[in-house]
Backbone as CSV, one residue per row, in Angstrom:
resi,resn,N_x,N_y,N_z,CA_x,CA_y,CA_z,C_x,C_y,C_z
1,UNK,10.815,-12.566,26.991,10.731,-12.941,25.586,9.502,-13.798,25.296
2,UNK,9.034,-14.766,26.481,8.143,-15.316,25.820,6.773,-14.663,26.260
3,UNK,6.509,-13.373,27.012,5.841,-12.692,26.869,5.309,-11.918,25.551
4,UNK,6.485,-11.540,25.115,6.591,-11.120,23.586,6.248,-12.011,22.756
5,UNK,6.607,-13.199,22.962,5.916,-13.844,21.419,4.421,-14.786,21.746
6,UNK,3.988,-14.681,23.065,2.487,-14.594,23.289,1.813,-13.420,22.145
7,UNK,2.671,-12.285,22.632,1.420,-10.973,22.273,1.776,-11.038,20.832
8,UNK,3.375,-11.462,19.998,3.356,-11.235,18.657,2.143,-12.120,18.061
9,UNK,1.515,-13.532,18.347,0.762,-14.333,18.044,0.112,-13.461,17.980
10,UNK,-0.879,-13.338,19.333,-1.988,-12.920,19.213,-2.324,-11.780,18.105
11,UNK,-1.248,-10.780,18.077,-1.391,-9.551,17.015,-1.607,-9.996,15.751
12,UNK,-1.095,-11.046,15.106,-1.183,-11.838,14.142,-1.804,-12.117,13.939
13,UNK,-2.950,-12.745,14.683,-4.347,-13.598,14.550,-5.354,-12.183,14.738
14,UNK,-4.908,-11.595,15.779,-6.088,-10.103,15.567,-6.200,-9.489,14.360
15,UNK,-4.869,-9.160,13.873,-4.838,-8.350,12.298,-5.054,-9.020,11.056
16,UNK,-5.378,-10.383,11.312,-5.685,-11.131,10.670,-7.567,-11.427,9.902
17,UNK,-7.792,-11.366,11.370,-9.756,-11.748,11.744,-9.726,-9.647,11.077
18,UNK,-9.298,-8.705,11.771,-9.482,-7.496,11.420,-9.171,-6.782,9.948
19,UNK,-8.391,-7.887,8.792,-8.495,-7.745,7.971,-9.555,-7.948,7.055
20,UNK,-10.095,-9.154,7.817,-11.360,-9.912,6.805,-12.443,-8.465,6.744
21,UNK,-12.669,-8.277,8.297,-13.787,-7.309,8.347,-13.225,-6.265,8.151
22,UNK,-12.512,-5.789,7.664,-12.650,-4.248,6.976,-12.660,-4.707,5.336
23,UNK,-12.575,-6.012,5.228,-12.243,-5.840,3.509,-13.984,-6.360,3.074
24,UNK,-14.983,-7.251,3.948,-16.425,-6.848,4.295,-17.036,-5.518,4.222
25,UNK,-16.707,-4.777,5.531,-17.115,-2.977,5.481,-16.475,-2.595,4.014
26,UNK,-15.826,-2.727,3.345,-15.471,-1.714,2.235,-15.660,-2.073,1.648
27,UNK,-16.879,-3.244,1.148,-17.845,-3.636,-0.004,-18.930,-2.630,0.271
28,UNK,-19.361,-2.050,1.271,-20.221,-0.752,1.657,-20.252,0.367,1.557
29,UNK,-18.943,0.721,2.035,-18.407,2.109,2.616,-17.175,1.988,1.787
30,UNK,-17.231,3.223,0.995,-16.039,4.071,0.660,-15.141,5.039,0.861
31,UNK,-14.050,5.126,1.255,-13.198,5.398,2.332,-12.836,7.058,1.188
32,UNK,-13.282,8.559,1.536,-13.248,9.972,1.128,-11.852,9.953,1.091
33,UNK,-11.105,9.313,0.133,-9.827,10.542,-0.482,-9.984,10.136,-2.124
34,UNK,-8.820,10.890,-2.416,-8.541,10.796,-3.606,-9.883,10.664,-4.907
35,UNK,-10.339,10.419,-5.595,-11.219,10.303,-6.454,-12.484,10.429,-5.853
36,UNK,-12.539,9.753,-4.837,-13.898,9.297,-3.921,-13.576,10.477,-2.747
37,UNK,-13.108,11.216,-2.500,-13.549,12.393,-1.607,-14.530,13.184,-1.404
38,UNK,-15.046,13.127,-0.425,-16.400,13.937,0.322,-15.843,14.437,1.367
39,UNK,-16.655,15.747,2.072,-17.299,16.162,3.023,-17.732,15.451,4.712
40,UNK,-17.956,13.904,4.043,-18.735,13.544,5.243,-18.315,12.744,6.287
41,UNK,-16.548,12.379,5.973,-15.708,12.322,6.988,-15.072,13.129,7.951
42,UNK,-15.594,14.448,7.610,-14.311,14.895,8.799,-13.887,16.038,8.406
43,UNK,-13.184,16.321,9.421,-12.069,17.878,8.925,-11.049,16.931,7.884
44,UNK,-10.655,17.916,7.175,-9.636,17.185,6.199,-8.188,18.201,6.455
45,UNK,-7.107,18.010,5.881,-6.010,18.127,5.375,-5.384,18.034,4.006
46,UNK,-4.865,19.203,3.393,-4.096,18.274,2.632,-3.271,17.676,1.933
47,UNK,-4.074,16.643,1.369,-3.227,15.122,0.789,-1.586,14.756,1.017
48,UNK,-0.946,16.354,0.237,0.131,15.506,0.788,0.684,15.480,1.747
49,UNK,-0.057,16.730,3.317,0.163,16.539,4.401,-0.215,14.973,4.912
50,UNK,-1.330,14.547,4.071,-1.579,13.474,4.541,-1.785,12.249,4.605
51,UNK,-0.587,11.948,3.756,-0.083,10.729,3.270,1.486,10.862,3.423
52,UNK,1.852,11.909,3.859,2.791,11.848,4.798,3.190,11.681,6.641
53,UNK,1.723,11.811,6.875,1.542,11.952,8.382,1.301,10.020,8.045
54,UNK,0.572,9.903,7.646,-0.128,8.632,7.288,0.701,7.155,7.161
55,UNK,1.656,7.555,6.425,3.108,6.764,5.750,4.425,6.590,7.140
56,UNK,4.749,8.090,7.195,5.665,8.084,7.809,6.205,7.225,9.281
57,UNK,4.869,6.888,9.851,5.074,5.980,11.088,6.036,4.646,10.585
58,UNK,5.169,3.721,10.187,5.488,2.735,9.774,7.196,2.635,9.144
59,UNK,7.525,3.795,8.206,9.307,3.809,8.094,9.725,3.962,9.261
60,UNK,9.286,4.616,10.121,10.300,5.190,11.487,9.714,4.088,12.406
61,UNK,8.961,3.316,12.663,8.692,2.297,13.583,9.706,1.050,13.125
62,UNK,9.665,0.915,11.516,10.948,-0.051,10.949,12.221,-0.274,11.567
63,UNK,12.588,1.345,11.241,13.976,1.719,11.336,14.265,1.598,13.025
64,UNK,13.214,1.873,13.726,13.890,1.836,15.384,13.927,0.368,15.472
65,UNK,12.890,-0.438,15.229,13.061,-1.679,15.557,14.363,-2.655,15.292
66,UNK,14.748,-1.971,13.903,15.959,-2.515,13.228,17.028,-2.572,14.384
67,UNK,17.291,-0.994,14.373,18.130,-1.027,16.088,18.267,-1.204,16.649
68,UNK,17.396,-1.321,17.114,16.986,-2.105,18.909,17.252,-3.195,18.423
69,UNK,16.950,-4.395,17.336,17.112,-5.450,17.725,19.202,-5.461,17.179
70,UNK,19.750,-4.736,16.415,21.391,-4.743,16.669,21.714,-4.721,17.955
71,UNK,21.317,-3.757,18.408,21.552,-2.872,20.012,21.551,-4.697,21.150
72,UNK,20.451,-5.207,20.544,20.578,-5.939,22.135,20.652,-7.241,20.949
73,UNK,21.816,-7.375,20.841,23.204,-8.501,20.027,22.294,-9.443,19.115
74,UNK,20.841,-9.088,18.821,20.764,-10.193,17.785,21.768,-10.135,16.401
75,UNK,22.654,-9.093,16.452,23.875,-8.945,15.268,23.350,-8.571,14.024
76,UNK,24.473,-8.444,12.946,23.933,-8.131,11.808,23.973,-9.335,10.899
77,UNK,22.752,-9.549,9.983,22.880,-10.323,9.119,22.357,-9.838,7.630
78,UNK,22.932,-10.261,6.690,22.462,-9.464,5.670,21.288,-9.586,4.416
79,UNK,20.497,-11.162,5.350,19.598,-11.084,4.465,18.376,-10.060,5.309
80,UNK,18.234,-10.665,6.731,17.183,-9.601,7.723,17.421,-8.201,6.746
81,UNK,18.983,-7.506,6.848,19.372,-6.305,6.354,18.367,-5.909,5.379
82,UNK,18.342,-6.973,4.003,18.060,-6.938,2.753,16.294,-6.544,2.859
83,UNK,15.848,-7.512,3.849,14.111,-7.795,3.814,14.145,-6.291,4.096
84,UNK,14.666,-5.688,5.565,14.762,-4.389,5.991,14.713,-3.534,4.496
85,UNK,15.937,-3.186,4.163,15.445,-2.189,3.116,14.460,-2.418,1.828
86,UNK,14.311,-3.340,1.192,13.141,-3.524,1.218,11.754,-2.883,1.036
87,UNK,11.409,-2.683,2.386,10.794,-2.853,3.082,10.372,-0.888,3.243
88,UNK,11.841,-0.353,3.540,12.360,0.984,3.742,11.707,1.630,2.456
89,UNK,12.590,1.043,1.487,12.338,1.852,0.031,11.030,1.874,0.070
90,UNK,9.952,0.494,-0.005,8.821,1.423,-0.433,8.117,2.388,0.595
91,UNK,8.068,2.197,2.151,7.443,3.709,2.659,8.604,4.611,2.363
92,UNK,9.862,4.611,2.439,10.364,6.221,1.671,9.418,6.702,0.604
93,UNK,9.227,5.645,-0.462,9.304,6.280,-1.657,7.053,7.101,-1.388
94,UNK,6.803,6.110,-0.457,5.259,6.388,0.262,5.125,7.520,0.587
95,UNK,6.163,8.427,1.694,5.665,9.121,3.033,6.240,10.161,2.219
96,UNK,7.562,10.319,1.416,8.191,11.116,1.336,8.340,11.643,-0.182
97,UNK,8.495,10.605,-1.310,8.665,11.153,-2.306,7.496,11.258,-3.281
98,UNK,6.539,10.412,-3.077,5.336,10.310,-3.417,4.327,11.683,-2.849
99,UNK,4.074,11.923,-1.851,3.701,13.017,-1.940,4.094,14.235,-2.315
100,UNK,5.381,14.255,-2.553,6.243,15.669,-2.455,5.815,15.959,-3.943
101,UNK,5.844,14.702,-4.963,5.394,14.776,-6.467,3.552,15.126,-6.842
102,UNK,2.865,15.263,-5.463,1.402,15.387,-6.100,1.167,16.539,-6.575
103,UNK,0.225,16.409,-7.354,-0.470,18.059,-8.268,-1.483,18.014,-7.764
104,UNK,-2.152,19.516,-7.947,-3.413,19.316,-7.010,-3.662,19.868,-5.523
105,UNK,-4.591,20.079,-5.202,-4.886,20.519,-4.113,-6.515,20.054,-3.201
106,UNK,-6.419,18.577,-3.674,-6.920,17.396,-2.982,-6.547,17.566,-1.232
107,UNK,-7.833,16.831,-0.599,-7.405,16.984,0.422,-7.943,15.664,0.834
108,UNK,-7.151,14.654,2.168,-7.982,13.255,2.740,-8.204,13.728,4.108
109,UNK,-9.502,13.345,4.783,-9.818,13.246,5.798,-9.421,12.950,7.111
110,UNK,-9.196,13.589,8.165,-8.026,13.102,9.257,-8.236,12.055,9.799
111,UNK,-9.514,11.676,9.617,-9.889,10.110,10.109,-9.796,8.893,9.587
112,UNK,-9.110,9.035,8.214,-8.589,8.366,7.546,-7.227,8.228,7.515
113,UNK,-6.598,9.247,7.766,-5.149,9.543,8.223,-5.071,8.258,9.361
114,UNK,-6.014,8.573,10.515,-5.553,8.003,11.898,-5.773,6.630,11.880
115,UNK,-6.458,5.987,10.896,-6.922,4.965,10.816,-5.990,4.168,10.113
116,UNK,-4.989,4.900,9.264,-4.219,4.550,8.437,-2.658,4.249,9.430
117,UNK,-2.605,5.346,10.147,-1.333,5.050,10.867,-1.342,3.896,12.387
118,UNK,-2.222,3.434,12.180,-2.422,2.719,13.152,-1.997,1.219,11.964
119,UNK,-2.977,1.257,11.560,-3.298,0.172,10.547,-1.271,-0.301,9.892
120,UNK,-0.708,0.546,9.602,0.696,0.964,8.883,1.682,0.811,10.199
121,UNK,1.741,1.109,11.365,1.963,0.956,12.401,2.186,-0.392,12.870
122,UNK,0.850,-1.286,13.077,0.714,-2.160,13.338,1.467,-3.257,12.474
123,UNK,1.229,-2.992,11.166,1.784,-3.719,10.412,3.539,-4.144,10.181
124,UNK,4.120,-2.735,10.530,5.996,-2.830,10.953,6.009,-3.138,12.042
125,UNK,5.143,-3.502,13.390,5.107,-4.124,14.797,5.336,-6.095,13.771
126,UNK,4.458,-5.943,13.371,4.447,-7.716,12.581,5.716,-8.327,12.160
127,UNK,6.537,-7.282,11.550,7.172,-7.922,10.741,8.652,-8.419,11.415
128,UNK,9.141,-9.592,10.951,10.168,-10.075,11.536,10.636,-11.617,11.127
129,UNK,11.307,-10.852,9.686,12.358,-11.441,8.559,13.273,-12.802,9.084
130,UNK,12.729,-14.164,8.058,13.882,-14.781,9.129,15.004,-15.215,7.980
131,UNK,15.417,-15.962,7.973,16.925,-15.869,7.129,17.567,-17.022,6.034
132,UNK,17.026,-16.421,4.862,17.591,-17.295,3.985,18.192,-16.456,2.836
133,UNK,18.972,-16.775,1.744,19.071,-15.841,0.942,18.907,-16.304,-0.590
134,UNK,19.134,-17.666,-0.359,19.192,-18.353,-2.075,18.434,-19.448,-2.280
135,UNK,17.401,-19.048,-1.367,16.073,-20.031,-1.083,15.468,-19.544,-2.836
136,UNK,14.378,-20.507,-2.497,13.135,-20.008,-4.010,12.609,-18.740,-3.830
137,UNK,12.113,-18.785,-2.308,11.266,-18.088,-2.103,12.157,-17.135,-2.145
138,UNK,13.128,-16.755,-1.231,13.694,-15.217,-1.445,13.818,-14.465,-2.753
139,UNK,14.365,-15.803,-3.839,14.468,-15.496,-5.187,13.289,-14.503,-5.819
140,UNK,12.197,-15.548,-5.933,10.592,-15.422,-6.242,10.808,-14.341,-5.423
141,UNK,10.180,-13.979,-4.718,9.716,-12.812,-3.669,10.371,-11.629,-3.822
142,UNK,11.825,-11.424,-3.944,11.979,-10.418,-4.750,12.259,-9.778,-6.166
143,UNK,12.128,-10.654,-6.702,11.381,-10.443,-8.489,9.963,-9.842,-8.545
144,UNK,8.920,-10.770,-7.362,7.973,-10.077,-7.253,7.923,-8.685,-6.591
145,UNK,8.724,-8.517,-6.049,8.350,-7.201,-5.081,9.620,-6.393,-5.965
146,UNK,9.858,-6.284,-7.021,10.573,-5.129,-7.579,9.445,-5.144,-9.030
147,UNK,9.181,-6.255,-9.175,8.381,-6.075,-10.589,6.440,-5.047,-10.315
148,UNK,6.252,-5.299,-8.901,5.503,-4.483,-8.120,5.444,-3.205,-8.120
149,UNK,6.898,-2.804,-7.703,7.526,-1.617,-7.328,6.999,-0.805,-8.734
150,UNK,7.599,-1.225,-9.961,7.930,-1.183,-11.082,6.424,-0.785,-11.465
151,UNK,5.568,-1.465,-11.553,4.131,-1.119,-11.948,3.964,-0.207,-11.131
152,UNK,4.079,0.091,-9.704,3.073,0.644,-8.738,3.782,2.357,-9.166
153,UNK,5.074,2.385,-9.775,5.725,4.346,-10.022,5.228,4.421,-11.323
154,UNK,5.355,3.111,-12.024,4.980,3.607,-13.516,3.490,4.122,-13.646
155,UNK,2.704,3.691,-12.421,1.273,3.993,-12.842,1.032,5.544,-12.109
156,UNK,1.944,5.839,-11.245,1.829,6.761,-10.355,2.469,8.176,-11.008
157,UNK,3.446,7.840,-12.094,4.046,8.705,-12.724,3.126,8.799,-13.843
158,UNK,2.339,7.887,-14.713,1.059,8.560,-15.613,0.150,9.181,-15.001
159,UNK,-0.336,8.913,-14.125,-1.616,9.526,-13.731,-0.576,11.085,-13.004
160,UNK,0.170,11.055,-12.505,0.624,12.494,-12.511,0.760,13.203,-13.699
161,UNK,1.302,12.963,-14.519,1.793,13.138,-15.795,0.298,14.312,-16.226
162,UNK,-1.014,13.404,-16.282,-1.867,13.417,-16.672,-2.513,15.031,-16.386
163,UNK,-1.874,15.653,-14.929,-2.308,16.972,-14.360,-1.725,17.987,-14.914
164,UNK,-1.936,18.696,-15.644,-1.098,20.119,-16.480,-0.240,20.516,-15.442
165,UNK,-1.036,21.329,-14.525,0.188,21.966,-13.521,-0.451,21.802,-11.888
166,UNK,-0.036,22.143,-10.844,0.041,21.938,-9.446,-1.464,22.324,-8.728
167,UNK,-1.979,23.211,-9.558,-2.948,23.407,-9.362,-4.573,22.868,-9.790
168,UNK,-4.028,21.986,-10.573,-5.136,21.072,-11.542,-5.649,20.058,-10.632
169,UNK,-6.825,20.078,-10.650,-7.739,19.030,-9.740,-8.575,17.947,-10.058
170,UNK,-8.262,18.213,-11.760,-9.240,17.332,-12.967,-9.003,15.964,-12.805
171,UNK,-9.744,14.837,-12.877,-9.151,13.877,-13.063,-9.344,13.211,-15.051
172,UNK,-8.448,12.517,-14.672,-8.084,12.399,-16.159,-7.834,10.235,-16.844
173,UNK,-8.683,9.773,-17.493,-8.628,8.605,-18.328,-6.437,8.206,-18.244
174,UNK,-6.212,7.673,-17.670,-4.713,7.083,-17.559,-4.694,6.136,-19.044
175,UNK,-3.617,6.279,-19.971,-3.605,5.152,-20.782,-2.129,4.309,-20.964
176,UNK,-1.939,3.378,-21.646,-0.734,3.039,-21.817,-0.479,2.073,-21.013
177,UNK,0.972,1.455,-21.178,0.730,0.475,-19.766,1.459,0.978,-18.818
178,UNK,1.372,0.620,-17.679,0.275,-0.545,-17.500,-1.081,-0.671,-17.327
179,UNK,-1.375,0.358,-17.435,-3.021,0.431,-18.059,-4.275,-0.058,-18.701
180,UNK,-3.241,-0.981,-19.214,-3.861,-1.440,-21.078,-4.900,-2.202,-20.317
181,UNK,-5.076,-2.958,-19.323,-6.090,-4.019,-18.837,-6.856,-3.704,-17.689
182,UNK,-5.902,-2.885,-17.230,-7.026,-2.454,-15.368,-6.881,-0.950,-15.427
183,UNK,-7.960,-0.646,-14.473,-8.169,0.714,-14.004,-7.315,1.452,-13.303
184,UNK,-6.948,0.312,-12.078,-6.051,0.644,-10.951,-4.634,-0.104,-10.894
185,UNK,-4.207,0.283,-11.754,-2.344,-0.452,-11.881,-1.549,-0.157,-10.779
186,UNK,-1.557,1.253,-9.961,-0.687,1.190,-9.134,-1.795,0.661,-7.685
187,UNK,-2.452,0.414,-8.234,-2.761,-0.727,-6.578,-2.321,-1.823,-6.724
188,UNK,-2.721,-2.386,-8.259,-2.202,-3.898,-9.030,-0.686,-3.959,-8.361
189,UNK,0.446,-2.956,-8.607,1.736,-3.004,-8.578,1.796,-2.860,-6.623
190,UNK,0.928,-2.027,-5.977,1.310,-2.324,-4.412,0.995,-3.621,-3.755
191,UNK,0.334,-4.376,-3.818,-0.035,-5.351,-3.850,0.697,-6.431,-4.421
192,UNK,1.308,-6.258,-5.725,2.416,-7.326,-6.014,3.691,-7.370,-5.315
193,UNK,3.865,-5.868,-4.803,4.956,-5.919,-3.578,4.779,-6.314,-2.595
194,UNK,3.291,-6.561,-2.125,3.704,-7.098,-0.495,2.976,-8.875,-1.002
195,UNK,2.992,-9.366,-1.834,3.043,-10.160,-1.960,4.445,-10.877,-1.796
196,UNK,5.385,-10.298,-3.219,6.861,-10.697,-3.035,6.972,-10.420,-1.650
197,UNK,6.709,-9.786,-0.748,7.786,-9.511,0.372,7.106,-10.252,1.227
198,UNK,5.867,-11.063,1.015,4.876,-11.920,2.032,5.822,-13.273,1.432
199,UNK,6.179,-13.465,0.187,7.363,-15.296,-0.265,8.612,-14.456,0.182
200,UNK,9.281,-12.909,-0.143,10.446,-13.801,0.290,10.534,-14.001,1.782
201,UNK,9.970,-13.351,2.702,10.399,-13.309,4.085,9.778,-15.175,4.774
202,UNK,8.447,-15.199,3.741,8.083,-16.956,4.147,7.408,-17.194,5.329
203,UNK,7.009,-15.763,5.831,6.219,-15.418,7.399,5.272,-14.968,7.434
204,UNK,4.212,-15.428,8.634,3.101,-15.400,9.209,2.742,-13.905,8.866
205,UNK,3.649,-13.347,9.381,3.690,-11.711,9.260,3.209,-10.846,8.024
206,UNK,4.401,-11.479,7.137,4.198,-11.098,5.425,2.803,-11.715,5.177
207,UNK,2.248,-12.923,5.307,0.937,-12.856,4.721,-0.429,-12.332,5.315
208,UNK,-0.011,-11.483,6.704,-1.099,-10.809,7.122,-0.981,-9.460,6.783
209,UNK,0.127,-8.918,6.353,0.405,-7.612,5.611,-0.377,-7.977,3.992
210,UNK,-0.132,-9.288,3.641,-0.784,-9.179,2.149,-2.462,-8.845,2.230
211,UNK,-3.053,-9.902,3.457,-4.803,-9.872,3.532,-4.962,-8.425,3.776
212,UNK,-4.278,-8.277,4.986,-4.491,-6.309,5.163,-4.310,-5.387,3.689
213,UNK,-3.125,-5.698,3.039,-3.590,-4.743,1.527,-4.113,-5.164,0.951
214,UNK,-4.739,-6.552,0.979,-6.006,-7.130,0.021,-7.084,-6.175,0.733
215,UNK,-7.749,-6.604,1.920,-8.703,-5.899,2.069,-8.806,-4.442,1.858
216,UNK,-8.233,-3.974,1.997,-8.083,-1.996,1.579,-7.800,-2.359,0.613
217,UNK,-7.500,-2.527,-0.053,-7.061,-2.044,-2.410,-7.738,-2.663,-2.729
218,UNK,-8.577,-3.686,-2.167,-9.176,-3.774,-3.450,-10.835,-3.106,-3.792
219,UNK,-11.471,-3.587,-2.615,-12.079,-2.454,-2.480,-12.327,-1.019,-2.778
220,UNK,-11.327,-0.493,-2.584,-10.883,0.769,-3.301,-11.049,0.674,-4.701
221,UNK,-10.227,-0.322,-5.354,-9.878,-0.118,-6.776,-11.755,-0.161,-7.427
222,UNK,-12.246,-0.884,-6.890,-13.823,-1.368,-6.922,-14.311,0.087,-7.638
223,UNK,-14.111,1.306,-5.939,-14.481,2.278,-6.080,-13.944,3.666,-6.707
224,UNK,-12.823,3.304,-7.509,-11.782,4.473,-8.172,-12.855,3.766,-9.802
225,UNK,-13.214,2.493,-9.926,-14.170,2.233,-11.332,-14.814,2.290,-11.644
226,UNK,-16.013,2.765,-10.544,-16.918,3.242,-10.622,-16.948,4.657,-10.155
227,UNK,-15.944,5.516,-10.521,-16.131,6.582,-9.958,-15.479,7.018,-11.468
228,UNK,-14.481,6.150,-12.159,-14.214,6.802,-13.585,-15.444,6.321,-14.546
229,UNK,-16.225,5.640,-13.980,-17.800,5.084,-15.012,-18.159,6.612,-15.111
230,UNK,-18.489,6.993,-13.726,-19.288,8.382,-13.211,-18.624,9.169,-14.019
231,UNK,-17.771,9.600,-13.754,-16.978,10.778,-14.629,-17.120,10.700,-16.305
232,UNK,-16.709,9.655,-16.873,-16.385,9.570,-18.076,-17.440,8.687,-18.676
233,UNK,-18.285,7.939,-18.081,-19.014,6.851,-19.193,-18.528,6.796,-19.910
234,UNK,-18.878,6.126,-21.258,-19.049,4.791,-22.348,-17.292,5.074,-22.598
235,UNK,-16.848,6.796,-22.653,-15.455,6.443,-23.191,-14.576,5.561,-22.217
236,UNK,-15.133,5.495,-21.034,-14.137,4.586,-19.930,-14.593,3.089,-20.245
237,UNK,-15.720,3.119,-20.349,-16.198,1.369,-19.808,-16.038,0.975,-21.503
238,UNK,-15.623,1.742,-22.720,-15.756,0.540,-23.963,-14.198,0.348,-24.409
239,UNK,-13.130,0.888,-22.731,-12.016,0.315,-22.766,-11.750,-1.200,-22.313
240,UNK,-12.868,-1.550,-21.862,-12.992,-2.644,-21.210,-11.802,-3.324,-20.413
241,UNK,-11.707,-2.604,-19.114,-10.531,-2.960,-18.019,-11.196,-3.414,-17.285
242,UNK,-10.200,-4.237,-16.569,-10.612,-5.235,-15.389,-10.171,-3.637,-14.036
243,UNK,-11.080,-3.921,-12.828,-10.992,-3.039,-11.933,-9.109,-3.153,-11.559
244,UNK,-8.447,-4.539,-11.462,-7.449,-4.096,-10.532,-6.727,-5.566,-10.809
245,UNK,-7.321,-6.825,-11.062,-6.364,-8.012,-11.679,-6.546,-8.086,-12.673
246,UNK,-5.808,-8.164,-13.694,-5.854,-8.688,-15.299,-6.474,-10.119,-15.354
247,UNK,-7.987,-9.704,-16.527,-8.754,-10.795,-16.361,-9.403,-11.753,-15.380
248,UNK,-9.029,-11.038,-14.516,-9.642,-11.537,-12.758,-10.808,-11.219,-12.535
249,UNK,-10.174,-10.031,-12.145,-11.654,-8.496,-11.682,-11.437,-7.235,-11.674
């Protein structure tokens, strides 16, 4: 055991320093899917092969761990339970129902895939809920991480909305809210979830899962705004949205 919580440290402090520098590199480099897709990554797949290959680790690395730790008598308790699903719902709603809903015939790069399941991987190795239930923070933390949730389908269900039929590849001006202020709402809304779930759990863990989706989203969102400048000029930019925080940036 105390082998194990040598290496949990260290993973902590690695994914930590390895968050900074990828959220550095992706002030540079823009990562080929979705809006920003090229050629010059790789063989591709797609999309929703691959954001299901991509997703799916991280639920099934959850769920065994969950077990294993019943299995060898740490018992059941029902707030761990609670952080657990959680936790579940949003890669379900990631690996499985989210892609099954895309239009389109987009494809992401497999090297982005692999980079992703490592990254997603690593991150359900981190986590490990400790136990309160009528704390602040649990309170707070999951208000935040459902009010998250809440932005991150509502934005995911307009911009689908937005594709006529399965075969449409257009991209299309999102309006409405949560829209009304940023470009990228459902990054705004993933990000407010692993925030809540970085207060309620109150762990080392949860706030290196938050820097890790800081560094990837936001970045991104950077480059989904300048990629609807490209597409659409003046009618995009004299909506005047913030890339991804309201009145932030």
């Amino acid at each position: 055991m105390e082998i194990f919580s040598i290496f949990y440290n260290y993973l902590l402090w690695i994914m930590t320093i390895l968050g900074v520098i990828v959220f550095i590199i992706l002030q540079f480099i823009t990562p080929a899917y979705g809006m920003t897709y090229n050629n010059r990554w790789g063989n591709s797949v797609r999309s929703k092969t691959g954001w299901f290959i991509m997703e799916i680790p991280v639920f099934a690395a959850m769920l065994i761990m969950f077990l294993i730790s019943l299995h060898y008598g740490h018992g059941f308790n029902w707030v761990t339970f609670t952080m657990f699903c959680f936790f579940e719902i949003h890669y379900l709603q990631r690996s499985i129902i989210f892609p099954s809903l895309m239009k389109g015939t987009s494809k992401m790069p497999i090297s982005i895939i692999v980079v992703g399941v490592f990254f997603n991987t690593c991150n359900a190795l981190m986590q490990d809920p400790i136990s309160w239930f009528w704390s602040p923070q649990f309170i707070i933390g999951t208000f935040l991480f459902f009010l998250g949730m809440v932005i991150n389908l509502s934005a995911d269900r307009i911009i689908r909305a937005l594709r006529q039929d399965k075969n449409d590849n257009n991209y299309y001006i999102p309006y409405g809210w949560p829209f009304k202020n940023i470009s990228s709402a459902n990054y705004f809304g993933e990000i407010l979830e692993w925030v809540g779930f970085a207060v309620l759990c109150w762990s080392m863990a949860g706030l290196v899962f938050v820097i890790w989706s800081f560094a990837n989203i936001v970045p991104r969102s950077k480059a989904v705004y300048e990629r609807y400048t490209q597409f659409f000029g003046e009618e995009f930019t004299k909506l005047k949205r913030y890339k991804i925080f309201p009145y932030i940036y």
